[in-house]
N, C-alpha and C positions, 0 to 999 in steps of 0.2 A: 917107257916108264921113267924114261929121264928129263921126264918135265922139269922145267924150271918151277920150283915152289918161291914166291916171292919170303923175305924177309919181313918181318913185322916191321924192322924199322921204316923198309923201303915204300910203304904204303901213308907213311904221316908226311906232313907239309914239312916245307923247307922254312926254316925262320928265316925272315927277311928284317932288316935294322929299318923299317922305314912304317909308317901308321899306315892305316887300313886304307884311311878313308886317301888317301894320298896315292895309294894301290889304285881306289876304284876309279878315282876322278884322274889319274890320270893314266889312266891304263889303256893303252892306244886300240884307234879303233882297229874293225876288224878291216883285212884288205875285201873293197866291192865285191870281189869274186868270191870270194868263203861267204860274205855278210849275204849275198844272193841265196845260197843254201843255207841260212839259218831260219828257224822258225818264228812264228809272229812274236810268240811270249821274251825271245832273245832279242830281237829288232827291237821291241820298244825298252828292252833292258839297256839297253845298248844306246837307246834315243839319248838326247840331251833332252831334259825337262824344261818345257817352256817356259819364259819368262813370267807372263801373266799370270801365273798357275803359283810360281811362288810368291806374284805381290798378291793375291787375293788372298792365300795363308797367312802372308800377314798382316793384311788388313783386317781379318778376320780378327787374329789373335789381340789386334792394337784396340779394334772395336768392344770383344770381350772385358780387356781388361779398363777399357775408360768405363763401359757399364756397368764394372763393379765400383769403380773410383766413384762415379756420379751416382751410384744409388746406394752409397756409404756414407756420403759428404752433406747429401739434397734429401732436405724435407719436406712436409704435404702433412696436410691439415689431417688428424683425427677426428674423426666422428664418430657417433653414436645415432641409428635412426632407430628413430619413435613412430607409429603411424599415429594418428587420432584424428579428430575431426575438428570444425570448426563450431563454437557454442558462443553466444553472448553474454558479457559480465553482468546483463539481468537477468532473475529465472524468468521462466515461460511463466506464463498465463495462464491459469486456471477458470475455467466461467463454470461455475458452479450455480443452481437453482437454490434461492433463499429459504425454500419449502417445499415438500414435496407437492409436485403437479404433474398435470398429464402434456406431454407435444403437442403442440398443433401446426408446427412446422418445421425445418432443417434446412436454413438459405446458405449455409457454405459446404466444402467439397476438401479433401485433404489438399493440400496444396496452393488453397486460394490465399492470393495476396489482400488482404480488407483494410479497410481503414478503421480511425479510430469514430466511433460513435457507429459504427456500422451494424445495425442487424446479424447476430449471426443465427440463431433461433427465438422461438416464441413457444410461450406456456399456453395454457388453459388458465383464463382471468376472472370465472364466474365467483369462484370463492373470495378470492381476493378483494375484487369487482364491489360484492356487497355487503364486504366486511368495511368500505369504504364509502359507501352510502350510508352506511347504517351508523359509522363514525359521523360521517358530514350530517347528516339529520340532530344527530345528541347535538353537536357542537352549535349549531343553528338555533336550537331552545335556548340553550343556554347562550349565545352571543344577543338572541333578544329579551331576556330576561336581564343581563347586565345592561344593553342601552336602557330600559326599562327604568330601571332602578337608577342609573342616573339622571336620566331626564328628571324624577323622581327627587331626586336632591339637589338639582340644580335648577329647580323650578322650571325647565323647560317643558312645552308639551311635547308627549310622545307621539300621539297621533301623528302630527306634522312629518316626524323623520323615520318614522317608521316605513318599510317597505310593503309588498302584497302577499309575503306568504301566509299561511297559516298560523306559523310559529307567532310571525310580528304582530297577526292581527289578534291573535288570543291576549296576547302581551296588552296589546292598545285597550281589549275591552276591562282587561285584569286594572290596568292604569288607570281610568275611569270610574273604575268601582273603588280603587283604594283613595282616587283624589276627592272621590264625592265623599266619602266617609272623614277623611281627614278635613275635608271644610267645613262638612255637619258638626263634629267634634269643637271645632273652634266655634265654630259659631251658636254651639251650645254654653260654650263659656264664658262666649262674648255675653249672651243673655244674661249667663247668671251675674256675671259681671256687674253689667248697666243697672239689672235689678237693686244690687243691693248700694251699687253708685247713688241710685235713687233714690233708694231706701236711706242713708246714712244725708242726703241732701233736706231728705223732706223732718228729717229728725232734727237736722238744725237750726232748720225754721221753726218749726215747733218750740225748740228749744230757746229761742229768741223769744217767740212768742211770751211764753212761761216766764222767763226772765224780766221781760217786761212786767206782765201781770202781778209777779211777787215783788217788784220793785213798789208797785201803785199797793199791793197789800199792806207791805211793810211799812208804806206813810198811812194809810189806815188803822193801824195796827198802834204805830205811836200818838197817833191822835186820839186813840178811844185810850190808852193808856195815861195818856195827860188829863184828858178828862175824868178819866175813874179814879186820879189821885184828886184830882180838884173835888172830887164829888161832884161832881155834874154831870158824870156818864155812869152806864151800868159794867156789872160786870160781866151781864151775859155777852156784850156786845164787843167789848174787849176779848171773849175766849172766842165767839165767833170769829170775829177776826184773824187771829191768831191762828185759830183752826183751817183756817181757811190761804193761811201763809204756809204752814206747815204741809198742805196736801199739793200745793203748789210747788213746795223743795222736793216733795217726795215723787213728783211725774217729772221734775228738773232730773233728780237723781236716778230715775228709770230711764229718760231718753237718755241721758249720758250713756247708763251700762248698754243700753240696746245701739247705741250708735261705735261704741266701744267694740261689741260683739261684731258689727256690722262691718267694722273694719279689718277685725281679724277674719273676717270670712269673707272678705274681697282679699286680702291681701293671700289668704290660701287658693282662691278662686284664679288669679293672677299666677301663684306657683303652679298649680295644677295644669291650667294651661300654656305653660313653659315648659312643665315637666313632659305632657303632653306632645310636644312640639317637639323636644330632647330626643325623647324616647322612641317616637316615629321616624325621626333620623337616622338615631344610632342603630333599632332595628333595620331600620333600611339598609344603612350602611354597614354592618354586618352580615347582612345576605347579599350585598356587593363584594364585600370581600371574598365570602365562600363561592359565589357564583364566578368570581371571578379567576379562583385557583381553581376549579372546575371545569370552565372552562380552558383556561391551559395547560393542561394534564389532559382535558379531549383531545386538546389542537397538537400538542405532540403525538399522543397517539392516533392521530389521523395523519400526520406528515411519515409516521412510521410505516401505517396501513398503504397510504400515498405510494412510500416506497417500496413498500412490500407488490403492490399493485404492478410497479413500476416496472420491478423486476420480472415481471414473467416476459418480458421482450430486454431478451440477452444481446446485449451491443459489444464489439470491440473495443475495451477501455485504451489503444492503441493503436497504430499503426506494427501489423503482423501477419506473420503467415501462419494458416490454419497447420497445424502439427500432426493430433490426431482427435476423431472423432468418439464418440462414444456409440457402440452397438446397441444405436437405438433406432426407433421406427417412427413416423407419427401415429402417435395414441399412445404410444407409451408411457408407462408410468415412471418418472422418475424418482431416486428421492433427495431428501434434503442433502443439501453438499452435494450430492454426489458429482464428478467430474462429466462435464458435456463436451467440453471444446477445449482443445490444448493450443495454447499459442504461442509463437517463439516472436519476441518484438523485433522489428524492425526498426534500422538508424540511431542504434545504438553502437557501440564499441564491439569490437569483438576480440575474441583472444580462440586459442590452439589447446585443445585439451588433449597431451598425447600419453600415450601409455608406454614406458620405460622398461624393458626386461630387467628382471632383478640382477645378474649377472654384470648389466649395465648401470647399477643405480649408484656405485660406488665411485664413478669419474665424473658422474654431473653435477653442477653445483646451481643455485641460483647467481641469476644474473649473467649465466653460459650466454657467448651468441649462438642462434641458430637461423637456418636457414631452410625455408619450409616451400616447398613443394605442396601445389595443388593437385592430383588427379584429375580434375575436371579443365584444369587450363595445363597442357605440357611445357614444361617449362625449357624445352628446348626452343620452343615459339612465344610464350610468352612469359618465360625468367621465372623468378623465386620470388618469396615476401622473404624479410629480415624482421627478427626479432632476439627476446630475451627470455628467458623462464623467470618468470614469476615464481610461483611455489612449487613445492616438492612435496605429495605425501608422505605425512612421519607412519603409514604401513601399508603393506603388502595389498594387494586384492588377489582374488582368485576369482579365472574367468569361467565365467559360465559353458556351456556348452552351444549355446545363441550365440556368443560373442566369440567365439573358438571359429563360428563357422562365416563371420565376418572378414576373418583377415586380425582379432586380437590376437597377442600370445599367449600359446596353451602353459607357461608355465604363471605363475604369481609376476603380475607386476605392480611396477607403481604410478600415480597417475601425475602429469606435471603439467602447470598452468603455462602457456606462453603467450607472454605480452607480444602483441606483433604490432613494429614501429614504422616500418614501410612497405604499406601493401600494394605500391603503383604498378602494373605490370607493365610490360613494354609489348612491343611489336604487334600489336593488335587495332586493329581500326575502328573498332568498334567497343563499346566500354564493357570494363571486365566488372561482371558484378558478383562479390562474393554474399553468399548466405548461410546463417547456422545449419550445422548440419552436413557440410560438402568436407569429404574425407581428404584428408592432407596425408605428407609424410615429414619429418622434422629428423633434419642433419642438425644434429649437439654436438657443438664443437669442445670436444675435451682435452686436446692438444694438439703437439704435433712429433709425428717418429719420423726419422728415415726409410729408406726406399726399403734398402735390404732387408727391415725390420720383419717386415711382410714375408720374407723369403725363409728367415732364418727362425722366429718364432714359430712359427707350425714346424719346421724340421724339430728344435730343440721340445718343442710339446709331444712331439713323436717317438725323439729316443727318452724324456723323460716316462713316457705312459710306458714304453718298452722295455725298458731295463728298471725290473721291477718282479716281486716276486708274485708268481699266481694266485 
């Protein structure tokens, strides 16, 4: 019972005037013969630590710390991706039918590359067809009814220049019966004419004649008057005479008024046949005129009918690719406008139509560069196009539930035009051809941060959303 009970003091360490670490590292080793009986965990306590073991530690630590240095210091482009596609700065094509009609054929296929003047469908032309004979027939009467009526004032004959229709030969007999009429006319007046030319010639012989005869009276007349004063003549013979002068002034002064008359009735015979001649013009030339605005008011409406005709064979007004079709058959009924063929032109300009998250629309500006990726070409093999934004939508869109399932984004975005200024691709043997329509993706360069930026802004968004009340 006389065990030794140790002392509290006797169980604590002895202070020693000298540092730990001065202890451990130089605290001699153990002699081979006890180090033999110790256990592994004390053998390698016991080891020297290898050389290599502490420069890998600190190359470790030297490497850590230049990777915070270098991605503290070193910057790298910001961007912003867009996806969208590729569209041409002219709209598509519409081929639309001038008027409702029926199919009667379908010569392209979605996808078909056509040229310009190319067929792409055909109507039913029977309405059209004889809306355009029935034009051309009016226009035909009336283009022979105006040579007609020229010929007609230009004194030529129509017979001669007329052709074999119907039209011209009615016209030719019409000609003939109006030219025979107008030379009967004249030559009615010519008669009356000459008549009374004659008339008024034989009146002045006459009147000569008379002249004469009352002259030889009138020396009668003073002679029987000489002698009825001498007395040696009678007086019956004296009044005979006289009486006989007198009736000789009085058929004098009758063929005057009748020759007088005669001339007023040539000289109206003369008007009347001018007037005549006037009048058959001017009417003439009056139904030249209406026939002739008649006819071209036909002839535009026949070059409309023409094109209305024309239209039932729909052509490629360009060089394009077929877009989309319309869900139709042949024999179907179309109708006016309505959309047949959608076409996107070909060798035009093209530009980047991409779609911007609203989240994102606050760092891009027009005039950004970007650099756009195709999907269809990788551009790990054959590079990027380089461009600029063009426009910016001044609002929002909201994507449909089709375009959600495309690859748009499902929240509001905005749409932005890119101008693309070098579309050359590299590493490719064979020519890269781009087309409206081939889905791109668009890096918008909106600045640029440092490395760490990346490391430390999601932290600080972290305890900011954290430290925060519920």
């Amino acid at each position: 019972m006389n065990a030794h009970t140790p002392k509290p003091s006797e169980n604590l360490p002895v202070p020693v005037n000298k540092p730990a670490t001065e202890l451990v590292v130089k605290r001699p080793p153990l002699p081979p013969v006890i180090a033999e009986f110790q256990s592994d965990a004390v053998e390698l306590e016991e080891r020297v630590p290898p050389k290599i073991a502490r420069l890998t530690l600190y190359g470790v630590t030297a490497l850590i710390v230049a990777a915070v240095t270098w991605a503290s210091v070193s910057q790298i482009d910001e961007v912003v991706i867009a996806p969208g596609k590729l569209i041409t700065t002219q709209p598509t094509i519409i081929v639309q039918p001038l008027e409702t009609s029926i199919i009667r054929s379908i010569d392209v296929a979605n996808g078909d590359v056509v040229r310009a003047g190319q067929t792409l469908a055909t109507l039913d032309a029977t309405f059209s067809q004889s809306d355009v004979d029935q034009q051309r027939a009016k226009f035909a009467a009336l283009d022979a009814q105006v040579k007609r009526s020229e010929a007609e004032l230009s004194g030529a004959d129509y017979s001669k220049i007329a052709g074999s229709s119907s039209d011209e030969q009615l016209q030719v007999q019409l000609f003939g019966q109006r030219l025979a009429f107008y030379v009967a006319q004249i030559q009615n007046f010519d008669q009356q004419i000459a008549g009374q030319a004659a008339s008024m010639t034989a009146g002045k012989e006459q009147e000569t004649i008379l002249l004469s005869r009352r002259e030889n009276l009138s020396l009668i007349e003073n002679a029987r008057e000489k002698l009825y004063k001498q007395e040696t003549g009678s007086l019956l013979n004296l009044l005979s005479s006289r009486d006989a002068r007198l009736d000789v002034d009085s058929s004098i002064s009758q063929l005057r008024g009748k020759a007088e008359e005669a001339g007023h009735s040539l000289a109206k015979l003369r008007a009347d046949r001018q007037a005549f001649i006037e009048d058959f013009r001017r009417v003439t030339m009056e139904k030249l005129v209406e026939l002739r605005s008649q006819r071209d008011t036909v002839g535009e409406e026949l070059k409309k009918m023409e094109l209305r005709r024309n239209m039932v064979v729909l052509t490629a007004p360009a060089d394009a690719v077929v877009l989309d079709l319309a869900q139709r058959s042949i024999g179907s009924v179309v109708r006016e406008a309505e959309p047949i063929v959608t076409l996107v032109p070909l060798n035009v300009p093209l530009e980047a139509e991409v779609s911007v998250n609203s989240r994102d629309i606050g760092r891009i500006a027009v005039d950004k560069d970007v650099r756009i990726k195709f999907d269809a070409y990788p551009f790990q093999k054959f590079g990027t196009a380089s461009g600029s934004i063009r426009t910016i939508s001044r609002d929002a869109f909201t994507p449909s539930q089709q375009e959600a399932a495309v690859g748009q984004p499902a929240v509001p975005y905005f749409k932005a035009r890119v101008l693309l200024a070098d579309t050359r691709l590299h590493a490719s043997a064979e020519p890269v051809r781009l087309l409206p329509g081939m889905t791109v993706s668009a890096e918008i360069k909106v600045g640029r941060r440092t490395v760490i930026s990346y490391f430390l802004y999601p932290l600080l968004r972290g305890l900011d959303d954290a430290i925060r009340e519920p």
